[in-house]
C-alpha positions as CSV (number, residue, x, y, z in Angstrom):
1,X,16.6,11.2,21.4
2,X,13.7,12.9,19.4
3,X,13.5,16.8,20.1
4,X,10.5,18.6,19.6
5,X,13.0,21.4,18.3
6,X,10.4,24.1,19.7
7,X,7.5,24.2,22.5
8,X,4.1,23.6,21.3
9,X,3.3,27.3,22.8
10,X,5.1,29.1,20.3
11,X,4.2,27.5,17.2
12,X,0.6,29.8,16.1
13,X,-2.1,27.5,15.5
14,X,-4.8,27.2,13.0
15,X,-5.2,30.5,10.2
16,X,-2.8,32.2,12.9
17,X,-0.1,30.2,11.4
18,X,0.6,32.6,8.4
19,X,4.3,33.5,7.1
20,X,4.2,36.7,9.3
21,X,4.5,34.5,12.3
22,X,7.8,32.7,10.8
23,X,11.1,34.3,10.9
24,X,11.6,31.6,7.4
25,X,9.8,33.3,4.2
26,X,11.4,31.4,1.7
27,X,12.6,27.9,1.0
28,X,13.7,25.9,-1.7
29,X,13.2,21.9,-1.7
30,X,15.6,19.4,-3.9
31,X,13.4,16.5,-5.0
32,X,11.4,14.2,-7.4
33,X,8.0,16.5,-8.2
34,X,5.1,15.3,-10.4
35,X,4.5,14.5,-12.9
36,X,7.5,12.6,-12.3
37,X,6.2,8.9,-10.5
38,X,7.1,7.9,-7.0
39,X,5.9,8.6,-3.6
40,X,8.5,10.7,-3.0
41,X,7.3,13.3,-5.8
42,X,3.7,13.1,-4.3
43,X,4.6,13.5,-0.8
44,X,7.1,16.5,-1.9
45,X,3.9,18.2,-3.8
46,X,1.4,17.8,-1.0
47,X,4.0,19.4,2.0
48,X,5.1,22.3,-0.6
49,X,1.7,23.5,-1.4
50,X,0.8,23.8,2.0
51,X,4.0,24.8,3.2
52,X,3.4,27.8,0.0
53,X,0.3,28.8,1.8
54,X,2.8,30.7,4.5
55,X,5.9,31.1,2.5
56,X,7.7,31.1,-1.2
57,X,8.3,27.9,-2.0
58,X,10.4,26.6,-5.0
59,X,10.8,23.0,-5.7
60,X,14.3,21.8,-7.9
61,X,13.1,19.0,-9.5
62,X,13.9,16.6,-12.4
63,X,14.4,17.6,-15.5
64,X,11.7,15.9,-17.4
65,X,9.0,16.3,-20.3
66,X,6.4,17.4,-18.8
67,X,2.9,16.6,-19.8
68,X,2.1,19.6,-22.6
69,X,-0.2,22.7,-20.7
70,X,1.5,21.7,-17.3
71,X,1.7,25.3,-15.4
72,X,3.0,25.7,-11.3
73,X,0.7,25.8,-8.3
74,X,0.1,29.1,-7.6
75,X,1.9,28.1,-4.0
76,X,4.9,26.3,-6.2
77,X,7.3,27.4,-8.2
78,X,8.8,24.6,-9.9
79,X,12.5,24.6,-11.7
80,X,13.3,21.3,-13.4
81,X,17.3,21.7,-13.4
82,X,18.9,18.5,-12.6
83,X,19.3,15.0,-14.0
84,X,20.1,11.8,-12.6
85,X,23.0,10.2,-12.7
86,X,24.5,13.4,-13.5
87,X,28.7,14.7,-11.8
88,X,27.3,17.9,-12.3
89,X,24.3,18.4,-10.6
90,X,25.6,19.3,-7.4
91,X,27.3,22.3,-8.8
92,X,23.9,23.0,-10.7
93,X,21.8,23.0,-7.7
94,X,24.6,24.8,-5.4
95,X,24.7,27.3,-8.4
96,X,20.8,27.6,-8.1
97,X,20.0,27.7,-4.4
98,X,22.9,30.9,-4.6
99,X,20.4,32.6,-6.9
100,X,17.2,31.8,-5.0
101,X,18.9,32.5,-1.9
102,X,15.9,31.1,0.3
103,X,16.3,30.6,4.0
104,X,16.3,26.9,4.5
105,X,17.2,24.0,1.4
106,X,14.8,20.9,1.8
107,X,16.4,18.0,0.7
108,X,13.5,14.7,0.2
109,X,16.0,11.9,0.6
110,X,15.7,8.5,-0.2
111,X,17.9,5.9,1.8
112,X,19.8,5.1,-2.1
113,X,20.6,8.5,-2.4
114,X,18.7,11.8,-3.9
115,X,18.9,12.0,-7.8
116,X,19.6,8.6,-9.2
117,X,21.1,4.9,-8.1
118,X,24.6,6.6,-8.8
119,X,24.0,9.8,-7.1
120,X,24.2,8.9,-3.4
121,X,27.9,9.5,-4.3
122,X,28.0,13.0,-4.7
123,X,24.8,14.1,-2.1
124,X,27.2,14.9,0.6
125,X,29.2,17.0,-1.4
126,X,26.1,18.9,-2.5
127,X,25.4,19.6,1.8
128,X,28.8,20.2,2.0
129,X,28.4,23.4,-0.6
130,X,25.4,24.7,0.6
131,X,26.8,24.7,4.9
132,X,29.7,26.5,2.9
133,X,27.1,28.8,1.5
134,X,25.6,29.4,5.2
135,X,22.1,27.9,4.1
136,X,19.9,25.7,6.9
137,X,20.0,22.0,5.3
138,X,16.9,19.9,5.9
139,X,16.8,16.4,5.1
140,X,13.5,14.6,5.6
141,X,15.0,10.9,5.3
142,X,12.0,8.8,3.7
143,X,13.5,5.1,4.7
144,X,17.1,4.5,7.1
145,X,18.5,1.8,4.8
146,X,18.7,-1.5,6.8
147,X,21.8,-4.4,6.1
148,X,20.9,-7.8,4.9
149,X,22.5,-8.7,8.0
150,X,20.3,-6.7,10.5
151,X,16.8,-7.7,8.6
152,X,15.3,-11.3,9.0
153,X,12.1,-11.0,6.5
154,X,14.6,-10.4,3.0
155,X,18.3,-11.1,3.7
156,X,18.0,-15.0,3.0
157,X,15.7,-14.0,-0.3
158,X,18.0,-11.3,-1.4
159,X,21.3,-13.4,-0.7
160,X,19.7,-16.3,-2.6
161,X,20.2,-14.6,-6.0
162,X,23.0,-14.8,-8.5
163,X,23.5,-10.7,-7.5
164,X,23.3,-11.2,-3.8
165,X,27.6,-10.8,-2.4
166,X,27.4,-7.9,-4.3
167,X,24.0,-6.3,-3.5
168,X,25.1,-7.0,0.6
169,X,28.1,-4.8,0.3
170,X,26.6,-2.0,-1.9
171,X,23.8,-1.5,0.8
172,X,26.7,-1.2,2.6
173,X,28.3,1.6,0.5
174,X,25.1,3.0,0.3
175,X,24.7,3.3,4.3
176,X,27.8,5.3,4.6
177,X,27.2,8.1,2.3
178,X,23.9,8.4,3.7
179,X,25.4,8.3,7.0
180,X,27.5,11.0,5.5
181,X,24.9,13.3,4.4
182,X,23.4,13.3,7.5
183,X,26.3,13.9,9.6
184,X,26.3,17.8,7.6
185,X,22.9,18.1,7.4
186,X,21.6,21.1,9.9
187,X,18.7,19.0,10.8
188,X,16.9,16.1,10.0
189,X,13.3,14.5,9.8
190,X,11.8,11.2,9.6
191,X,8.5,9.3,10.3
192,X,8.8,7.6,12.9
193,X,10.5,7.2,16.4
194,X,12.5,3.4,16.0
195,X,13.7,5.3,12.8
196,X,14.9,8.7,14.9
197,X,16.8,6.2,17.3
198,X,18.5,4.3,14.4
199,X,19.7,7.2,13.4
200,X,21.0,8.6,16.5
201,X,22.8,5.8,17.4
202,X,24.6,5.5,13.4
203,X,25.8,9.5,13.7
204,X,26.2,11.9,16.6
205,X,23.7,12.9,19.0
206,X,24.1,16.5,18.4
207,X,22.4,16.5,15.4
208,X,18.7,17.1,15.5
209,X,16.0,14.9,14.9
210,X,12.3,15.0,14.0
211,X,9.6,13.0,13.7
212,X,6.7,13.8,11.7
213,X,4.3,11.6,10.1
214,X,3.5,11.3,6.9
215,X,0.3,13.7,5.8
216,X,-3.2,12.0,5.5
217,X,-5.2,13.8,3.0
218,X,-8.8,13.4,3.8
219,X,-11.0,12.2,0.9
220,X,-13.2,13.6,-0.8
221,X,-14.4,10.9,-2.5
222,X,-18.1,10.2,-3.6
223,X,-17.8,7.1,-4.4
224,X,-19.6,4.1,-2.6
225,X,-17.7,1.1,-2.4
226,X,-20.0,-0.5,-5.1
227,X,-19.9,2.3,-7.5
228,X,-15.9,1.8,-6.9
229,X,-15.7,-1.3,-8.0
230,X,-17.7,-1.1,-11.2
231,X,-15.3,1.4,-12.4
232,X,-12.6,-0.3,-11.2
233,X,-13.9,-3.7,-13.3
234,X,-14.0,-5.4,-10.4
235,X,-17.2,-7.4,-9.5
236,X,-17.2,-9.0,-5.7
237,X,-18.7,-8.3,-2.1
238,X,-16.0,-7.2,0.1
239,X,-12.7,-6.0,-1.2
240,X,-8.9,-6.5,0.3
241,X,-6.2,-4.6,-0.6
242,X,-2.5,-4.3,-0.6
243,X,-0.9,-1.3,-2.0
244,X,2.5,0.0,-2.7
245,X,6.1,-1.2,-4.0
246,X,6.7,-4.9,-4.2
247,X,9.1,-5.8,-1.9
248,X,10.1,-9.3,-0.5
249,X,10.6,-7.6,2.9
250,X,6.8,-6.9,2.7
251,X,5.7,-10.0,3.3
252,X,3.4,-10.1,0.4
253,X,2.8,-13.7,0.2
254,X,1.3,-13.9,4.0
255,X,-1.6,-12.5,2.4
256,X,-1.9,-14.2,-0.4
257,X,-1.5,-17.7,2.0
258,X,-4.0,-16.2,4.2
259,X,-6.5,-15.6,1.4
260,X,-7.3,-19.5,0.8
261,X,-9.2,-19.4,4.6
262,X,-10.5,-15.8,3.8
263,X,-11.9,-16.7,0.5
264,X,-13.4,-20.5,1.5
265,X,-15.1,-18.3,4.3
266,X,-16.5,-15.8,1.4
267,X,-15.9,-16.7,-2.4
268,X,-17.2,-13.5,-3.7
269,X,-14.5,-11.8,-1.9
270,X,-11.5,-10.3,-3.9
271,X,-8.1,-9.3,-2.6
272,X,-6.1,-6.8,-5.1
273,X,-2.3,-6.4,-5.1
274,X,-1.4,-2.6,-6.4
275,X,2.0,-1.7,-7.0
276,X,5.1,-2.4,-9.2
277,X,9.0,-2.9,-7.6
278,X,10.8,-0.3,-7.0
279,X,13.2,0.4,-9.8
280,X,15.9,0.0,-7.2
281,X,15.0,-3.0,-6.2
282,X,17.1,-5.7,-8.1
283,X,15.1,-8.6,-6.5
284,X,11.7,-7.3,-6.6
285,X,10.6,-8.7,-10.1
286,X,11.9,-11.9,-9.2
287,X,9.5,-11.4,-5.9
288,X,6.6,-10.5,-8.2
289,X,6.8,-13.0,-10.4
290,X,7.1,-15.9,-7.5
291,X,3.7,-14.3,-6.1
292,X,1.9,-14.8,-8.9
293,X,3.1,-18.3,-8.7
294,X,1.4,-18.7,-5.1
295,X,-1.4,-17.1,-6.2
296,X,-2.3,-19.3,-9.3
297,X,-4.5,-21.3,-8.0
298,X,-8.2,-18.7,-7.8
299,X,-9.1,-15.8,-9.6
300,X,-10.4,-13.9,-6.9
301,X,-6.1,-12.5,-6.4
302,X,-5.9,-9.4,-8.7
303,X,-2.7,-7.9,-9.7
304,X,-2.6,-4.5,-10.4
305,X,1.3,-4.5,-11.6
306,X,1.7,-0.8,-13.0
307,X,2.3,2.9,-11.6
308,X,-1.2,3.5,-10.2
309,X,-2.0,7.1,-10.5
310,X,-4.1,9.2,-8.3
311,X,-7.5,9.0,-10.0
312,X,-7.1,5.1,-9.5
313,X,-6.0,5.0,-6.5
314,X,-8.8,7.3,-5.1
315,X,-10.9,4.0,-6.6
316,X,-9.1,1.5,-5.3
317,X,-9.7,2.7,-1.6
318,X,-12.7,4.4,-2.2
319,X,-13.8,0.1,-2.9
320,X,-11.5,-1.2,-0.3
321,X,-13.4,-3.1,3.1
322,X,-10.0,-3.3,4.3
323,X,-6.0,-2.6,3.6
324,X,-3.6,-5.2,4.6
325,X,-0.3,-4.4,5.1
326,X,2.0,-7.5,6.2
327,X,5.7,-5.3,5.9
328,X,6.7,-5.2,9.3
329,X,10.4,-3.6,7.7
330,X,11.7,-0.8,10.2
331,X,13.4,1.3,7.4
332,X,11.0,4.3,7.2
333,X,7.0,4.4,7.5
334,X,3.9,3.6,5.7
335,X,2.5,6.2,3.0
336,X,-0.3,3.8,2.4
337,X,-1.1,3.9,6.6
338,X,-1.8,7.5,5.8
339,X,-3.8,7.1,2.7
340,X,-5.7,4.7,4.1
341,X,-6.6,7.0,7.3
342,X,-7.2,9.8,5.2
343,X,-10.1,7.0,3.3
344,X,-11.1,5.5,6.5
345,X,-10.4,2.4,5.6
346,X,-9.2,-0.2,8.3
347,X,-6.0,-1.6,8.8
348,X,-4.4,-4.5,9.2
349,X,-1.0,-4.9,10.4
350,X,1.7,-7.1,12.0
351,X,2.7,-6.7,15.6
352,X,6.0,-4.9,15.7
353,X,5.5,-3.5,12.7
354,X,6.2,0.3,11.6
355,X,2.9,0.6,11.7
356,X,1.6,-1.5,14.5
357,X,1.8,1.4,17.5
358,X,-0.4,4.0,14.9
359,X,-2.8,1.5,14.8
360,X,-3.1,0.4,18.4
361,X,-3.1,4.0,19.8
362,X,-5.8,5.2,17.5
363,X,-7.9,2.1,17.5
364,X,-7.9,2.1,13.4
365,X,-7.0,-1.2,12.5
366,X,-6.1,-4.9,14.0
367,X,-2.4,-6.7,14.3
368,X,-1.6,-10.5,13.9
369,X,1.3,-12.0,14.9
370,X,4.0,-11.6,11.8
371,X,4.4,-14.9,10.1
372,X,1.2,-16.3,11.7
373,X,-1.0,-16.7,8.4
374,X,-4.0,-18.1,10.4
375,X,-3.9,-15.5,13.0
376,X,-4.3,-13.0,9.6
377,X,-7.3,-14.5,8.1
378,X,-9.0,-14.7,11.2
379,X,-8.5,-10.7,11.2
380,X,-9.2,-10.1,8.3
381,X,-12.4,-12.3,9.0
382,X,-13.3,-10.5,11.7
383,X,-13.5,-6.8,10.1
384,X,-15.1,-8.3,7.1
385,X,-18.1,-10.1,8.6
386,X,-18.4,-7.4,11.1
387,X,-20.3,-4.3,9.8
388,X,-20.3,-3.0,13.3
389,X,-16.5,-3.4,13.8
390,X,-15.7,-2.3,10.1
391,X,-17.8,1.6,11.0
392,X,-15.8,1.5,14.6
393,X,-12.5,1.6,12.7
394,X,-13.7,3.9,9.5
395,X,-14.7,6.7,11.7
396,X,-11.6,6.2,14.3
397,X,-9.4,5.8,10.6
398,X,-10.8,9.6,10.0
399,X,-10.5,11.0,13.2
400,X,-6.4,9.7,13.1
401,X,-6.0,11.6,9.8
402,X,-7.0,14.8,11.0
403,X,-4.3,14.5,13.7
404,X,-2.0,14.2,10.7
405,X,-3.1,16.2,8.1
406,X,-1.2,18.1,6.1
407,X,-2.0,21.1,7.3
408,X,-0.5,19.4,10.8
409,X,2.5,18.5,9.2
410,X,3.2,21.6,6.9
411,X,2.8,23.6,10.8
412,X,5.6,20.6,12.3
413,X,7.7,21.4,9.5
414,X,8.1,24.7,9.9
415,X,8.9,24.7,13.1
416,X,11.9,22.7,12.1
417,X,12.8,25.6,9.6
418,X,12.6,28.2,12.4
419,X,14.5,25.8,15.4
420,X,17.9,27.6,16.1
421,X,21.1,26.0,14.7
422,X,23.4,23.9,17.0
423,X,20.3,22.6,19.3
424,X,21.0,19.3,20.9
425,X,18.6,16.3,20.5
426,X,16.8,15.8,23.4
C-alpha cells in the first residue's frame, strides 16, 4: 500500500541532488512557522530550509508578531497571511498560491485540521481551489486521528469527563473532513507504515502514499551531561527523560509508577517530565494535573510544564542517560524518537508501539511490555547501570539519524514533488 512514488536510481544523490536535477523549482508550503510554537512549525522550518537549498521555497504562515529584527532564511521566504479560525483564509491563500504560482502547494496537516480547531471545516475547500487552479497538492499528515472507540490507552479517560459524548462525536466530525482533504489531495505523506495502511483502507487506494520519517538533526552540542545539568539546575547522577505534549494516551504515569523501583535502586537519579497539553487537547490538563498527584510523593520527579524552546531542549538531551517514551498511540510518529537519535540518546519504548520497529531494527533503544511497570524499571535499570550498554545504543542512536537526516528527508520529499500525477499506490 506504500509506493516509493520513484526508483531509488533516478533520484541524484549527495551534492548531485541540486534543483537542476528536479523538474519542481518552486514550491510554496501552508503551515505553522516559527516563531510561532509547536512541532509542527519546527518540523515545517527544518524540511523548507533544506528543501530551499535546491529550490524557491515560500512558506504561508500565521499571521503573528513576530519577535522585533526577525528577517527570512536566505533559503525561506516567509509570508505571514492567514489567521485561524478565519472563513476567509482559504480564499486568501487560494488568492496567494495564484500569485506565487509555484509548482507543488505543501500543506503540514494536523489530524484537527490546518489553521485553527475551527478550520478543519473549510481545509477541503481550500484543496478543492487549488486542483481547480491545476496546482500538485501535498499533504504531509503529522497524526491520522484515531476514535475513542478504536484506542484502548484514552477512550475510558476521555469518556470519563463531563465533555466526553461530545468530544467522541467531534473526533468524529473531525475524521471526516480529514478524510475529505485527503481524498483531493494529489498525494500524501506520513511517518510511518501502520499510519500509510490506515489511511488506505479510510480513502481509495489510488491515492498515493509516502512514508518518510521524521528528520533527525544531528547535534552539535558541547555539552557533557554534567555541564547539562548545572545549567539546567538540575543536580543528580543519571538523568530520565520524557519529552513532548501531555497526553493521557501517552501513558505518562507508567513512568512515573516505574520510577519508585528505578529510584530505590539509585536515589540520586532524576526523571524530568517536558512538555505542556496540547491546546487541543480538552483532557490533557486534567491528565497533568492527576500526574502530579502520582508523583507527590519524591522530589527526584521534575516537571518542566511550559513550551520548551530549542536552547533548552538542546540541554535537556544533551543531560539525558536515557528518553522514555511509554505512548504506544498509532496516530502519527514520534518527533522526540528523532531528536533523541539525532542526541544519541537511548530509547526506551513499548512493544507495539509507533516507535517500537525503529528501535529494534537499529538497535537504539530497549521495549517493555505496555502496561508492564516492572518490566520498565528493569529497562530502564539496565541502560542506566550499564555504561557499556548505554555507548552501544549512543553510537547506534547516531548512526540511525544519519539514515534520517534531513538532508535524507528533504531528497524523499522531493521526489514526491516530481512523481507523476494519477500513480497508483503500490
Amino acid at each position: 500500500m506504500v509506493s516509493d512514488l520513484l526508483p531509488k536510481s533516478d533520484l541524484p544523490r549527495g551534492k548531485e541532488a541540486t534543483a537542476a536535477h528536479f523538474p519542481v523549482t518552486k514550491v510554496c508550503f501552508i503551515s505553522p512557522y516559527p516563531p510561532q510554537k509547536g512541532g509542527i512549525s519546527e518540523y515545517s522550518k527544518s524540511l523548507a530550509e533544506e528543501l530551499g537549498r535546491h529550490m524557491k521555497v515560500t512558506v504561508f504562515a500565521q499571521k503573528i508578531e513576530a519577535p522585533a529584527g526577525e528577517v527570512d532564511s536566505p533559503n525561506v521566504f516567509v509570508k505571514r497571511i492567514w489567521k485561524p479560525n478565519s472563513i476567509l483564509a482559504p480564499l486568501k491563500l487560494f488568492k496567494e498560491t495564484i500569485k506565487e504560482s509555484p509548482d507543488v502547494v505543501h500543506l503540514q496537516y494536523e489530524s484537527y485540521g490546518l489553521y485553527g480547531i475551527l478550520d478543519f471545516l473549510t481545509t477541503p475547500i481550500l484543496i478543492i481551489l487549488l486542483r481547480f487552479a491545476c496546482r500538485k497538492e501535498v499533504i504531509t499528515l503529522h497524526s491520522f486521528l484515531i476514535l475513542p472507540s478504536e484506542r484502548t490507552q484514552d477512550r475510558d479517560y476521555i469518556t470519563s469527563g463531563s465533555s466526553g459524548k461530545f468530544i467522541k462525536y467531534a473526533y468524529q466530525v473531525l475524521r471526516t473532513t480529514v478524510k475529505l482533504s485527503l481524498r483531493f489531495a494529489s498525494t500524501i505523506i506520513v511517518h510511518s507504515d501502520f499510519i500509510a495502511m490506515r489511511i488506505a483502507q479510510a480513502i481509495s487506494r489510488d491515492y498515493r502514499i509516502a512514508v518518510i520519517p521524521i528528520g533527525s538533526a544531528t547535534s552539535d552540542n558541547t555539552y557533557s551531561k554534567e555541564e547539562a545539568r548545572r545549567r539546567l539546575g538540575f543536580i543528580a547522577s543519571k538523568m530520565i527523560l520524557f519529552f513532548g505534549f501531555i497526553s493521557a494516551s501517552k501513558n505518562i504515569h507508567e513512568l512515573i509508577d516505574a520510577s519508585q523501583e528505578v529510584l530505590n535502586k539509585d536515589p540520586d537519579a532524576l526523571v524530568v517530565i517536558a512538555g505542556i497539553p496540547a491546546e487541543f487537547d480538552p483532557n490533557g490538563r486534567r491528565y497533568l494535573d492527576d500526574l502530579r498527584k502520582r508523583a507527590d510523593w519524591t522530589r527526584r520527579i521534575v516537571f518542566v510544564d511550559r513550551f520548551v524552546d530549542t536552547n533548552e531542549m538542546d540541554l535537556l538531551f544533551a543531560a539525558a542517560d536515557v528518553v522514555v517514551l511509554t505512548y504506544s498511540i498509532v496516530q502519527g510518529s514520534s518527533a522526540t524518537l528523532s531528536t533523541a537519535l539525532g542526541y544519541g540518546v537511548p530509547v526506551i519504548v513499548p512493544e507495539g508501539g509507533i516507535a517500537a520497529k525503529d528501535v529494534g531494527l537499529n538497535e537504539v533503544g530497549l521495549t517493555y511490555k505496555r502496561g508492564d511497570v516492572g518490566c520498565l524499571a528493569d529497562r530502564i535499570t539496565s541502560i542506566l547501570s550499564n555504561e557499556q550498554l548505554r555507548g552501544e545504543l549512543a553510537v547506534n542512536a547516531k548512526r540511525a539519524a544519519r539514515t534520517r537526516s534531513w538532508n535524507v528527508v528533504a531528497r524523499e520529499t522531493m521526489r514526491v514533488y516530481c512523481a507523476e500525477d494519477g500513480r497508483k499506490t503500490a
